[in-house]
Biotite code that builds the C-alpha atoms (Angstrom):
import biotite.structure as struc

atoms = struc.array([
    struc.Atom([-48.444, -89.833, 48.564], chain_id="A", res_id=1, res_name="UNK", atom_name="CA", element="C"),
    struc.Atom([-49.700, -91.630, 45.897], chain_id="A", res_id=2, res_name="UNK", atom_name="CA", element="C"),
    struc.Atom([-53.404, -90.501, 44.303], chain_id="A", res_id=3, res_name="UNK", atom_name="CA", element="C"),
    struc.Atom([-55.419, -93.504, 45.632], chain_id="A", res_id=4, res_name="UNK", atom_name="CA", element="C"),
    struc.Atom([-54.381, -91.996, 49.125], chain_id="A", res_id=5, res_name="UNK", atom_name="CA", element="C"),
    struc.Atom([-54.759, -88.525, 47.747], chain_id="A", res_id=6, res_name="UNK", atom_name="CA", element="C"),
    struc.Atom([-58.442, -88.662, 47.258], chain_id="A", res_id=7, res_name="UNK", atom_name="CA", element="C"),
    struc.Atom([-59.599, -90.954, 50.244], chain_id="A", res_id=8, res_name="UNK", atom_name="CA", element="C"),
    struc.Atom([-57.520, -88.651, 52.675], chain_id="A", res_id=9, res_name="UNK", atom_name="CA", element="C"),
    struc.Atom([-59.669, -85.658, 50.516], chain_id="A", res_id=10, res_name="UNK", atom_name="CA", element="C"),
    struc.Atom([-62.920, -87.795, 50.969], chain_id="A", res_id=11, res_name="UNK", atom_name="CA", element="C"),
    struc.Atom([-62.516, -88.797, 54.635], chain_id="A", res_id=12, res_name="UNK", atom_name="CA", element="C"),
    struc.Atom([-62.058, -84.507, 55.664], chain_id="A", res_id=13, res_name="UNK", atom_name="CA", element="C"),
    struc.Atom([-65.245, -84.306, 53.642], chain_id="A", res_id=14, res_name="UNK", atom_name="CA", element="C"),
    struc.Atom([-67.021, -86.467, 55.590], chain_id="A", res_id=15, res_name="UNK", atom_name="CA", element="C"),
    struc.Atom([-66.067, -84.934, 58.863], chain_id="A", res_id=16, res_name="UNK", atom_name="CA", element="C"),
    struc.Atom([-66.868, -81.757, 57.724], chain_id="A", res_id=17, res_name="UNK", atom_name="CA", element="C"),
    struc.Atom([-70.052, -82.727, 56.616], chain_id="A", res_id=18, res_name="UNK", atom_name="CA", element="C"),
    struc.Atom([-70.703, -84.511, 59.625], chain_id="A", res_id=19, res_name="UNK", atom_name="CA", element="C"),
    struc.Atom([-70.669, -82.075, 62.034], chain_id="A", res_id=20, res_name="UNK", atom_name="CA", element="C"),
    struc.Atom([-73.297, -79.622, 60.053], chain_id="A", res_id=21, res_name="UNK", atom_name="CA", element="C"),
    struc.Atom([-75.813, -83.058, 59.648], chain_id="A", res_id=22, res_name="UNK", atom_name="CA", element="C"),
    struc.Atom([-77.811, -83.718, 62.835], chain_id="A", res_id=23, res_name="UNK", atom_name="CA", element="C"),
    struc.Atom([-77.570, -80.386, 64.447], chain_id="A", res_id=24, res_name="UNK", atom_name="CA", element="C"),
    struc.Atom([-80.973, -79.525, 66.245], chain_id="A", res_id=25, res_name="UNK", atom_name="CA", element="C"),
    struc.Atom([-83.411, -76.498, 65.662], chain_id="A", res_id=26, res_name="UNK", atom_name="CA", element="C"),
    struc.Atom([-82.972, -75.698, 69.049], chain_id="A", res_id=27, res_name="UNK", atom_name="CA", element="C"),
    struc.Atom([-79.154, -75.504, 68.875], chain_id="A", res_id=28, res_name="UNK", atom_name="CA", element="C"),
    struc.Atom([-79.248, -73.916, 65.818], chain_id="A", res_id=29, res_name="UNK", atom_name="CA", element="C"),
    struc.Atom([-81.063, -70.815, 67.266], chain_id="A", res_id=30, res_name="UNK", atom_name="CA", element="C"),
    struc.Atom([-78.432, -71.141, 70.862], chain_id="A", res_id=31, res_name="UNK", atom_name="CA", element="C"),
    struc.Atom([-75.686, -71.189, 68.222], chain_id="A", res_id=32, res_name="UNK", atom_name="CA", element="C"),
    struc.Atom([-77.423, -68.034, 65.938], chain_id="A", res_id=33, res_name="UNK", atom_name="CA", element="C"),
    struc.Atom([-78.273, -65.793, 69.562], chain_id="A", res_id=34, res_name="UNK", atom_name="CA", element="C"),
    struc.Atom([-74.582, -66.187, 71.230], chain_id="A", res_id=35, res_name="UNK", atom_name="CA", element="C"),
    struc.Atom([-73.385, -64.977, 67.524], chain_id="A", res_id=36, res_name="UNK", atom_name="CA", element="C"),
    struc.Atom([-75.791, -62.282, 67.475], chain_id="A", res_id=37, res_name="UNK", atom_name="CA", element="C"),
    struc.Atom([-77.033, -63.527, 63.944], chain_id="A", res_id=38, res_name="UNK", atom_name="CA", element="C"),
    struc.Atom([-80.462, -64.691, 62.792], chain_id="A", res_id=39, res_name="UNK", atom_name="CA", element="C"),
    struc.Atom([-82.160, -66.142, 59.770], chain_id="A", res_id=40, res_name="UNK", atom_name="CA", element="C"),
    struc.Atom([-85.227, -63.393, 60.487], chain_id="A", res_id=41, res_name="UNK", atom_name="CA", element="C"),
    struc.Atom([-85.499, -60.344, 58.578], chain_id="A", res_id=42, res_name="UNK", atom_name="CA", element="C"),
    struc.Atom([-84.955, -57.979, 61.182], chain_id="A", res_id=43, res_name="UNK", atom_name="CA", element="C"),
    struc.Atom([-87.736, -55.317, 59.268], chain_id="A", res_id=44, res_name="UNK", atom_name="CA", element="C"),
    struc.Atom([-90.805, -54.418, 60.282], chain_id="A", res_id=45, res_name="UNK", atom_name="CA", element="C"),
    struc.Atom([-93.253, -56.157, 57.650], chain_id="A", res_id=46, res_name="UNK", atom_name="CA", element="C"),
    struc.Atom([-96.322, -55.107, 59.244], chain_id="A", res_id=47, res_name="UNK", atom_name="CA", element="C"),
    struc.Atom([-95.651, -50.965, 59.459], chain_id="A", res_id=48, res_name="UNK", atom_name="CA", element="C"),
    struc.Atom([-94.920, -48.219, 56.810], chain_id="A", res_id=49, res_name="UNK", atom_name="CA", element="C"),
    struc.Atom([-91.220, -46.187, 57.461], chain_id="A", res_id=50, res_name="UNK", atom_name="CA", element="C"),
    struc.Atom([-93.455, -43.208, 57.742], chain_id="A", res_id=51, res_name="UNK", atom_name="CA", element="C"),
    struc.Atom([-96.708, -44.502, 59.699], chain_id="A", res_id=52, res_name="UNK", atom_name="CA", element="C"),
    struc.Atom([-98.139, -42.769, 62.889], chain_id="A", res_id=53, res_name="UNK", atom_name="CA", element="C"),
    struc.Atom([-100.252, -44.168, 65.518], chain_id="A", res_id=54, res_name="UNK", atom_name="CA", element="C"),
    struc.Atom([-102.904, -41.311, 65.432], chain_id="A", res_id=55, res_name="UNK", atom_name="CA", element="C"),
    struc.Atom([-104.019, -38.844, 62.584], chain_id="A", res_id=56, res_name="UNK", atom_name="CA", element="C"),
    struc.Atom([-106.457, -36.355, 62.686], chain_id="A", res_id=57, res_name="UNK", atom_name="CA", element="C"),
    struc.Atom([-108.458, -35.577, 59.350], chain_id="A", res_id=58, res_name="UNK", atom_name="CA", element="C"),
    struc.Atom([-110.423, -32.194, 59.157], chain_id="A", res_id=59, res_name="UNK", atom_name="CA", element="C"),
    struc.Atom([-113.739, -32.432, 57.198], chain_id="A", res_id=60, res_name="UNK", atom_name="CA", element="C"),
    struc.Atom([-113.909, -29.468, 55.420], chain_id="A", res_id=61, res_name="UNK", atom_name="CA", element="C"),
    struc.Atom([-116.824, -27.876, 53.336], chain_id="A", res_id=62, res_name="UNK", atom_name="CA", element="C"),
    struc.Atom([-115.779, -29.800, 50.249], chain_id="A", res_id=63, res_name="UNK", atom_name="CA", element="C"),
    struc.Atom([-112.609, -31.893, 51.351], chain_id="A", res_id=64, res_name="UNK", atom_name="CA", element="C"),
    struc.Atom([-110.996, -33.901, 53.720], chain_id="A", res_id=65, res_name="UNK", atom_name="CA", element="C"),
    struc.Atom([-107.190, -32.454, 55.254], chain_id="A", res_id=66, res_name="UNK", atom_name="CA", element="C"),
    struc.Atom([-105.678, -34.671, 54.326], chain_id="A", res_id=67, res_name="UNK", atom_name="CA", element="C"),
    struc.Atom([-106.659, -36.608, 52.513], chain_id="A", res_id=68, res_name="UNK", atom_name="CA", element="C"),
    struc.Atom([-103.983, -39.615, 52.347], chain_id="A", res_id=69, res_name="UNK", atom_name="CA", element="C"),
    struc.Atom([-102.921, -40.686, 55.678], chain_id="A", res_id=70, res_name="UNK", atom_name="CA", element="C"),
    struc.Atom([-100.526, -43.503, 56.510], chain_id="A", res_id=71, res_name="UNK", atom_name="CA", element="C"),
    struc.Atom([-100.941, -44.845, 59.775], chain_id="A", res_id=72, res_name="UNK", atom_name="CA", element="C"),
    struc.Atom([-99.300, -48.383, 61.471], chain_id="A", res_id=73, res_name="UNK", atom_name="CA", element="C"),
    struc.Atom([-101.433, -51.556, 62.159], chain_id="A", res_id=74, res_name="UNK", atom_name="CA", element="C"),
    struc.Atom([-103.382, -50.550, 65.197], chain_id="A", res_id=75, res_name="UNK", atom_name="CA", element="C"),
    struc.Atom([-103.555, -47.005, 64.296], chain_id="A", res_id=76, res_name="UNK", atom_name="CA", element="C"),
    struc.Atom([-106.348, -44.557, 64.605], chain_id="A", res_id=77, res_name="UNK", atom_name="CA", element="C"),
    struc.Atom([-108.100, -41.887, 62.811], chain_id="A", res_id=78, res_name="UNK", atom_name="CA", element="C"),
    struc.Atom([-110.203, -39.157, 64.013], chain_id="A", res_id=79, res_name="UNK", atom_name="CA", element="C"),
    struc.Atom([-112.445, -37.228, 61.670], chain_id="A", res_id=80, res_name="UNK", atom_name="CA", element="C"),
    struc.Atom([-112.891, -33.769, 62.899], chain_id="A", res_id=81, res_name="UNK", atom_name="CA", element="C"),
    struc.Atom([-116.489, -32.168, 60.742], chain_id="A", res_id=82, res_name="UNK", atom_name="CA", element="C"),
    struc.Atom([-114.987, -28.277, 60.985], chain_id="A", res_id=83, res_name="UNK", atom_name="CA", element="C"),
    struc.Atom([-117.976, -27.450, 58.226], chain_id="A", res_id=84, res_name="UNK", atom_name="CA", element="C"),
    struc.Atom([-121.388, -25.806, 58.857], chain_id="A", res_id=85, res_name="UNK", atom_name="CA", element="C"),
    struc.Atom([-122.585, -29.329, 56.908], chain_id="A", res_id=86, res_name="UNK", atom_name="CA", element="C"),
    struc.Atom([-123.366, -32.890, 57.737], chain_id="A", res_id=87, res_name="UNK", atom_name="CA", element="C"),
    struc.Atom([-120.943, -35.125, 56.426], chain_id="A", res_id=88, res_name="UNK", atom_name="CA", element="C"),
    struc.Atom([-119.924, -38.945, 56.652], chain_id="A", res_id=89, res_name="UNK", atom_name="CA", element="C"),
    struc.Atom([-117.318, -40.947, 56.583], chain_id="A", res_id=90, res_name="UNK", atom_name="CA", element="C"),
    struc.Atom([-118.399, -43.569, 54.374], chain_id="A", res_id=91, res_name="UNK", atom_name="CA", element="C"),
    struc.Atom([-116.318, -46.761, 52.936], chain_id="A", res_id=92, res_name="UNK", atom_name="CA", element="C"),
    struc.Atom([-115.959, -47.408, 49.121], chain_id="A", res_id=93, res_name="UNK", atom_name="CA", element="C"),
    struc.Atom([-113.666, -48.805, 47.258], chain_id="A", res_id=94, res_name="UNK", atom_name="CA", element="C"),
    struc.Atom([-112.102, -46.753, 44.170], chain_id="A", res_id=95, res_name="UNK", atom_name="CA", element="C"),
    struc.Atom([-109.623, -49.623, 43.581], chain_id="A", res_id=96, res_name="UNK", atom_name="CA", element="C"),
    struc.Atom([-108.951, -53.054, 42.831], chain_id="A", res_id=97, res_name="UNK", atom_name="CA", element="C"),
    struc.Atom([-106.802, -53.723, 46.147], chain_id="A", res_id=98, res_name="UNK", atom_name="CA", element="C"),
    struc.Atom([-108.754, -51.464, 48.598], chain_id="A", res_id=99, res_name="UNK", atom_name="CA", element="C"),
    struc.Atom([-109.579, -53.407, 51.988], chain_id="A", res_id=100, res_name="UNK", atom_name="CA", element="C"),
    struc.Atom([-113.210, -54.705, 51.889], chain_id="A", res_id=101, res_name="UNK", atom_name="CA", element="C"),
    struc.Atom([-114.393, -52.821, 55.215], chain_id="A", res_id=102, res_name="UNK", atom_name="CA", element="C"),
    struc.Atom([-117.732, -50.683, 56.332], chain_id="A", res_id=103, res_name="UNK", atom_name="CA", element="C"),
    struc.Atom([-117.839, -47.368, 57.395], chain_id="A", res_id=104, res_name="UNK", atom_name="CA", element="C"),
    struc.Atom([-120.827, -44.997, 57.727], chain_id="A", res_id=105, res_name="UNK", atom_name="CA", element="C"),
    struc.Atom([-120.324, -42.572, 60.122], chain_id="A", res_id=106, res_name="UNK", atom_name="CA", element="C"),
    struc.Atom([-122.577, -39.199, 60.147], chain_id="A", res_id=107, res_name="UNK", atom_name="CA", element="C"),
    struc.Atom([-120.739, -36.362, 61.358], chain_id="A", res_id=108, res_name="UNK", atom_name="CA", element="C"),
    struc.Atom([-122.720, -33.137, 62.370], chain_id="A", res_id=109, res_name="UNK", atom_name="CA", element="C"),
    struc.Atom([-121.244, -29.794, 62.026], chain_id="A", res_id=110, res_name="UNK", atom_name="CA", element="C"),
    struc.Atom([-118.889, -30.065, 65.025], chain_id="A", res_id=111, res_name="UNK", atom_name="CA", element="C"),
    struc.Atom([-118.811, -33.463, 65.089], chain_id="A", res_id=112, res_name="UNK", atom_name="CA", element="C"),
    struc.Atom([-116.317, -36.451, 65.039], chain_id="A", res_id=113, res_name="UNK", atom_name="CA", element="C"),
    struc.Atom([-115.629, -39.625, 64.758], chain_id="A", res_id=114, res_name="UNK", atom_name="CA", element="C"),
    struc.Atom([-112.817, -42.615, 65.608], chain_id="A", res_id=115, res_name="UNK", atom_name="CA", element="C"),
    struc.Atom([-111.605, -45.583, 63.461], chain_id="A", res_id=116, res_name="UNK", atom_name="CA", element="C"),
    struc.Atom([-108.920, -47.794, 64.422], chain_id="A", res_id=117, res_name="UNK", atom_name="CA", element="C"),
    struc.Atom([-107.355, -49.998, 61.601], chain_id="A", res_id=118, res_name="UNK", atom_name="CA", element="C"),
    struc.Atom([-106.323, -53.370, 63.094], chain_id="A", res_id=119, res_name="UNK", atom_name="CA", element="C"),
    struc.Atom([-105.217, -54.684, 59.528], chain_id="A", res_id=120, res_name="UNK", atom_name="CA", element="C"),
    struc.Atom([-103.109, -53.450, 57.168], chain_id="A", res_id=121, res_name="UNK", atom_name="CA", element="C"),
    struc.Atom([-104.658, -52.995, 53.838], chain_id="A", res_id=122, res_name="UNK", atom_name="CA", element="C"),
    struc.Atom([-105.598, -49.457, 51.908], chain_id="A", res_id=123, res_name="UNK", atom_name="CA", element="C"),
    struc.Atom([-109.236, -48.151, 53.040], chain_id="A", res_id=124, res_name="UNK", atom_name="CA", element="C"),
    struc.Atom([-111.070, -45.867, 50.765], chain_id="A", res_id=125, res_name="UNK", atom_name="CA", element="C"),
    struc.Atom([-113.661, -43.523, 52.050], chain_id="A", res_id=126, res_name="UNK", atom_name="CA", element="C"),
    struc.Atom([-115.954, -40.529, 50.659], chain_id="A", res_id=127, res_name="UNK", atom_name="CA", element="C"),
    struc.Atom([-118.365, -38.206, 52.308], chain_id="A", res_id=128, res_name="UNK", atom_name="CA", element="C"),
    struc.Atom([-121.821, -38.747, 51.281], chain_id="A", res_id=129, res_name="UNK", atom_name="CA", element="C"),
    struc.Atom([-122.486, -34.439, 51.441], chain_id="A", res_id=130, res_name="UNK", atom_name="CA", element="C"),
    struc.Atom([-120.999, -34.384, 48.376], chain_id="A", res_id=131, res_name="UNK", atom_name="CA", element="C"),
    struc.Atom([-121.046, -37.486, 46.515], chain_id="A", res_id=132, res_name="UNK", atom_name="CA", element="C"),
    struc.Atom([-118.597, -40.317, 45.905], chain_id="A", res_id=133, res_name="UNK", atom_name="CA", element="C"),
    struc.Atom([-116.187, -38.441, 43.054], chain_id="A", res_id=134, res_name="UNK", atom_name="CA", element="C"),
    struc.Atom([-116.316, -35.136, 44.848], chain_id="A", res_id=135, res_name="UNK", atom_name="CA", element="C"),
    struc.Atom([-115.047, -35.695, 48.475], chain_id="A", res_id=136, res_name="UNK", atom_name="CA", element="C"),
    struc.Atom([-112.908, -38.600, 49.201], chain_id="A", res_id=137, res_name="UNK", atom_name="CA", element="C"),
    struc.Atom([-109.382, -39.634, 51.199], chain_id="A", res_id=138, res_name="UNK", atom_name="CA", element="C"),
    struc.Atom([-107.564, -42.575, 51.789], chain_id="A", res_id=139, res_name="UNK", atom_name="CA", element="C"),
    struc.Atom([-106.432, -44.335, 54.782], chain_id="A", res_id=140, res_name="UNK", atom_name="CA", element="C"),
    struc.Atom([-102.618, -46.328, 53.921], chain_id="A", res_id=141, res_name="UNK", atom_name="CA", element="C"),
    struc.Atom([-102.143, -48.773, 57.226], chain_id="A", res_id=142, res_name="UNK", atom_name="CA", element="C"),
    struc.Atom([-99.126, -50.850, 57.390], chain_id="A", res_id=143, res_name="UNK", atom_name="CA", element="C"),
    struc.Atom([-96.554, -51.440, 54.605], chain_id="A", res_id=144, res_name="UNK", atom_name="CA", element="C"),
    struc.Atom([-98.859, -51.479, 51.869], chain_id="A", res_id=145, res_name="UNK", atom_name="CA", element="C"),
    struc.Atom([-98.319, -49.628, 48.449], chain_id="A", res_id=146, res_name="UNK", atom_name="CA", element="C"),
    struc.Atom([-98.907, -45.862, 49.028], chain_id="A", res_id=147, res_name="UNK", atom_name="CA", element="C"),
    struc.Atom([-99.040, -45.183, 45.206], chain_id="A", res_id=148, res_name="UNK", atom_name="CA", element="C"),
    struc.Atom([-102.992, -44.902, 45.407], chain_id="A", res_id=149, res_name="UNK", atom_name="CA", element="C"),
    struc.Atom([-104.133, -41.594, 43.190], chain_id="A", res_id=150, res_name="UNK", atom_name="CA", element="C"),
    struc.Atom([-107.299, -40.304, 44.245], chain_id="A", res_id=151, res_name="UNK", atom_name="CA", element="C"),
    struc.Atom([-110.115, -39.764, 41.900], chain_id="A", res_id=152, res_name="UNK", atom_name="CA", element="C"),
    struc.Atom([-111.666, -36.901, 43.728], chain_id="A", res_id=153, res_name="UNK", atom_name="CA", element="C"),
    struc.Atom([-111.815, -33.641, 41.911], chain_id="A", res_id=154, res_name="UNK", atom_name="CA", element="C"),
    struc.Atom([-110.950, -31.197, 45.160], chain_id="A", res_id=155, res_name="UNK", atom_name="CA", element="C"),
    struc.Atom([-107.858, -32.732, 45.003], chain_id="A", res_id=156, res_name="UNK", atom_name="CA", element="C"),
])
C-alpha cells in the first residue's frame, strides 16, 4: 500500500466515524444516555445543604436564641419558641453583605411562638428587638449556601 492510499483509506474511516456522532437527535441522545444508565446532569442536590433539616425549633431565651445558626433545606421551617418571662421578636436585619433581603417582625409574648418557612435559599439574619440588634441575634442557613456566616452578637 502505497501512501496516497494510506491516507485516503485513514481519511475515509474518519469520516465514518465522524458521521455517525453528526446528526444524532436530543431525543436519542437522552434514549441512548438512560439505557446506559449515564447522564450529562450533576446528579447533586444544588438546592439543599448535606446537613439541612426540614424543621428546627429555636428557643428564645432571656438574652439569646438556642441556637442560634440553623441550616434548614428550601422549604424548611422554623419555629421560635419565647421560653423567657420577656417580649421578644423575631425581627429581620441584615449583618452582611449576602444576607437574603426578607421581612420579619414577629412579637413573641412570654410563652409565645412563631412559624417561618424559607421557600428560597439564601442566608436570613434576624435579632430580637428586647435587646437590641448587637445583643440578641441568629441566623437562618437554607439551602446550599455558604454556612461560614460569624455572628456579631455578643451572647455568643
Amino acid at each position: 500500500m502505497n501512501r496516497r492510499s494510506f491516507l485516503c483509506a485513514g481519511s475515509a474511516l474518519t469520516v465514518a466515524a465522524v458521521s455517525g456522532c453528526v446528526g444524532r437527535s436530543l431525543d436519542e441522545v437522552q434514549t441512548a444516555e438512560a439505557s446506559s444508565g449515564s447522564s450529562t446532569q450533576d446528579s447533586t442536590d444544588v438546592d439543599n445543604n448535606p446537613d439541612g433539616v426540614d424543621e428546627e425549633t429555636i428557643s428564645v431565651g432571656e438574652d439569646s436564641f438556642g441556637p442560634s445558626r440553623v441550616i434548614l433545606n428550601v422549604g424548611g421551617s422554623v419555629t421560635w419558641t419565647n421560653e423567657s418571662d420577656v417580649e421578644h421578636s423575631v425581627t429581620s436585619y441584615a449583618y452582611s453583605s449576602d444576607a437574603a433581603d426578607w421581612s420579619i417582625d414577629q412579637q413573641l409574648e412570654a410563652g409565645g411562638s412563631a412559624t417561618h418557612t424559607f421557600d428560597q435559599a439564601g442566608i436570613y439574619q434576624y435579632y430580637s428587638t428586647a435587646l437590641g440588634t448587637f445583643q440578641m441575634c441568629g441566623v437562618v442557613f437554607v439551602g446550599n449556601v455558604d454556612t461560614g456566616w460569624n455572628n456579631p452578637c455578643l451572647n455568643e
